[in-house]
N, C-alpha and C positions, 0 to 999 in steps of 0.2 A: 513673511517667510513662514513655512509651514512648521511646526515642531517635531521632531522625533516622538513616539508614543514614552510614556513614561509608564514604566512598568514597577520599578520599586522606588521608595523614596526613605531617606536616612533622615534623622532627625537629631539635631541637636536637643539638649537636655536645658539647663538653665536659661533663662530670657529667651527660647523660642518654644516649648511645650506648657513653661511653667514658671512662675517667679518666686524663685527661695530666696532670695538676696537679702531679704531683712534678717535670715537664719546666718546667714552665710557672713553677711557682716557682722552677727555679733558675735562669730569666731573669730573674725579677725582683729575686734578691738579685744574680745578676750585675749590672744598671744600677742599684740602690743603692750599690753599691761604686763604679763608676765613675764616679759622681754624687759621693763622698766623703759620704754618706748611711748611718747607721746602716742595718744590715738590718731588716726584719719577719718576725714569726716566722712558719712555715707554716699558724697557723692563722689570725692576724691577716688576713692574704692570701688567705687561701681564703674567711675572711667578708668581703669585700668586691670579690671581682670578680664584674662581672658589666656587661653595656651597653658594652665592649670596649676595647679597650688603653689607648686614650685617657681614657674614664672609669675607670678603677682606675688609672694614674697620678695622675689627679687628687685621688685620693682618698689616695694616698700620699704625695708630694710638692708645694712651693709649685707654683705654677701659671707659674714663670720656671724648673721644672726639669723640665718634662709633656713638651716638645719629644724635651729630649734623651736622658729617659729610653725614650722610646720606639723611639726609635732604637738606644739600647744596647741594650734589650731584645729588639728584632728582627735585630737583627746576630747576637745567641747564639742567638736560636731557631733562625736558620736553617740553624747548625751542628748544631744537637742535635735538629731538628723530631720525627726519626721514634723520638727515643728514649723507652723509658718509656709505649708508647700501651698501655692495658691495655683491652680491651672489657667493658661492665659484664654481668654475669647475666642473662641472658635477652634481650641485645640479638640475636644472632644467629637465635637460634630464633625471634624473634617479627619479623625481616626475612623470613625465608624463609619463616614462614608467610603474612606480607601477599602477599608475591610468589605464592607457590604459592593463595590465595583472589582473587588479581587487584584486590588494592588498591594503588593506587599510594603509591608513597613518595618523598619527595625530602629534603634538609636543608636547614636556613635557619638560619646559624651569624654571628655579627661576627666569628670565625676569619677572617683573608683568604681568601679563596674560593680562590685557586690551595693554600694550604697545606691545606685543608679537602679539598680534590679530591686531592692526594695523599695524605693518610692514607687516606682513602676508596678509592684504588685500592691502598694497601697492605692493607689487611685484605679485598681481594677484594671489595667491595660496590659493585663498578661496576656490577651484575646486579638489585642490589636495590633503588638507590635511584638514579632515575631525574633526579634534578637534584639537586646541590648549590649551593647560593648561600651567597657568603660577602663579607666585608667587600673593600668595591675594586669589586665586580662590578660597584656600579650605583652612584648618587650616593646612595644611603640606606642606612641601616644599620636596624636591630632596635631601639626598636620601629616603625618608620616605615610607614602599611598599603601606601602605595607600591611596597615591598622586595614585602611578603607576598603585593600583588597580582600583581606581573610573576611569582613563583615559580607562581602557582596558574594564573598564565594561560599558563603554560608545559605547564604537564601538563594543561590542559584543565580544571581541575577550579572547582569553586563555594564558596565558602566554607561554606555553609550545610552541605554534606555533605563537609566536612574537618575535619581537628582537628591542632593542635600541642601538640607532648610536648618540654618542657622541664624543665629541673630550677632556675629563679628566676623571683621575682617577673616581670624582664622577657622573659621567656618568655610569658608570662600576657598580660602588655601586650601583645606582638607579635600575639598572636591576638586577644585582646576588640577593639586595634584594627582587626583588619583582617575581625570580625564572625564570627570562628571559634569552635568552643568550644575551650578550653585543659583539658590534662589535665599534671598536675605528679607527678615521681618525685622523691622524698628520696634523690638514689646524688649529690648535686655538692655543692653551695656552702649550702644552705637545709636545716632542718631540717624536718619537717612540720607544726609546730606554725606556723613563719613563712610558708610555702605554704596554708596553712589560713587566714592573715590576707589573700590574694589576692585576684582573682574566678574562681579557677581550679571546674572543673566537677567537678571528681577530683582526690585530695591521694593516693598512693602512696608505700609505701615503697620502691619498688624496680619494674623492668618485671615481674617475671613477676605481680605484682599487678594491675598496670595490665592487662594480656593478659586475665586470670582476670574481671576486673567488667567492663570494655567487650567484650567476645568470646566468654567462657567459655572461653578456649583454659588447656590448661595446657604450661607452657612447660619441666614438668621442674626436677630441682636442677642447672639448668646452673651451671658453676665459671666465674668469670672466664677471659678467655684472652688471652694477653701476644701482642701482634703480633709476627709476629718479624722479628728485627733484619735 
């Protein structure tokens, strides 16, 4: 079956452009400590974030300690933000070839949007991805099509000839609701068998996969590459 042309494509932020998670988890055993909360181990934590700070609080502590853990947890991020960002395989190469064949790109992240726009201008990708939207920006979050639609009405684009590249189930949601097709990489939180249980259009183990069957581009053995401090 032929595809629709893809003309712009939306980007997840954490586990499909980029892996902060060792950063991101050591906010969250910071605000279990200061909760007086046993810690969670780093893999407990990494299978269950996802739908943004306030949902994976929820899912770790009672629902009388969601407030202030999230506060602890934002007070340390915001000392530690830029450390630890690591860009995943083939995110780079396959930014600059969207840019270099004139496809637009933006992200759509529950990351807060200002902290989402400063990684974004630390690893140099203020050239490539032409909007960021992140939690705070607007009254909706991920999967809401509200969020999805003000992002696509910003760059001009149609949903029918766009696509979002996440790495969890609600990745998947944020696109089916807002009538896009959804394509899933296994580099974050899910494994491909659990992405496979989706309504994702594409389950990947990684971007240079994803490039190779939507594009035929090949993206090289790019190595990960550590932003720098």
């Amino acid at each position: 079956m032929t595809r629709s042309p893809i003309h712009t494509v939306l980007f997840d932020l954490d586990g499909t452009l980029v892996d902060h998670f060792e950063t991101i988890y050591r906010c969250y055993t910071h605000a279990l400590e200061g909760l007086g909360l046993e810690p969670k181990s780093y893999e407990h934590v990494k299978s269950i974030v996802g739908g943004g700070i306030r949902v994976t609080f929820s899912r770790l502590v009672p629902e009388e300690h969601v407030d202030r853990g999230v506060e602890l947890w934002s007070q340390r991020f915001e000392q530690i933000w830029d450390e630890g960002i690591v860009v995943l395989p083939g995110v780079e190469a396959l930014l600059d070839r969207l840019r270099n064949e004139g496809v637009d790109a933006g992200m759509l992240t529950n990351k807060e949007g200002v902290v989402a726009r400063r990684i974004n201008t630390k690893l140099g990708w203020d050239d490539r991805l032409a909007v960021v939207y992140g939690r705070l920006d607007t009254e909706w979050t991920k999967p809401a099509p509200e969020l999805t639609r003000e992002v696509l009405g910003k760059l001009g684009a149609e949903a029918a000839t766009s696509i979002m590249i996440g790495d969890s189930p609600f990745d998947v949601e944020t696109a089916v609701n807002a009538g896009m097709r959804a394509y899933a990489v296994a580099t974050g939180s899910h494994d491909e068998a659990a992405l496979r249980e989706t309504a994702a259009n594409g389950v990947y183990p990684d971007m240079p996969a994803l490039a190779r069957d939507l594009w035929g581009w090949e993206l090289g053995a790019e190595t990960e590459v550590a932003a720098k401090a």
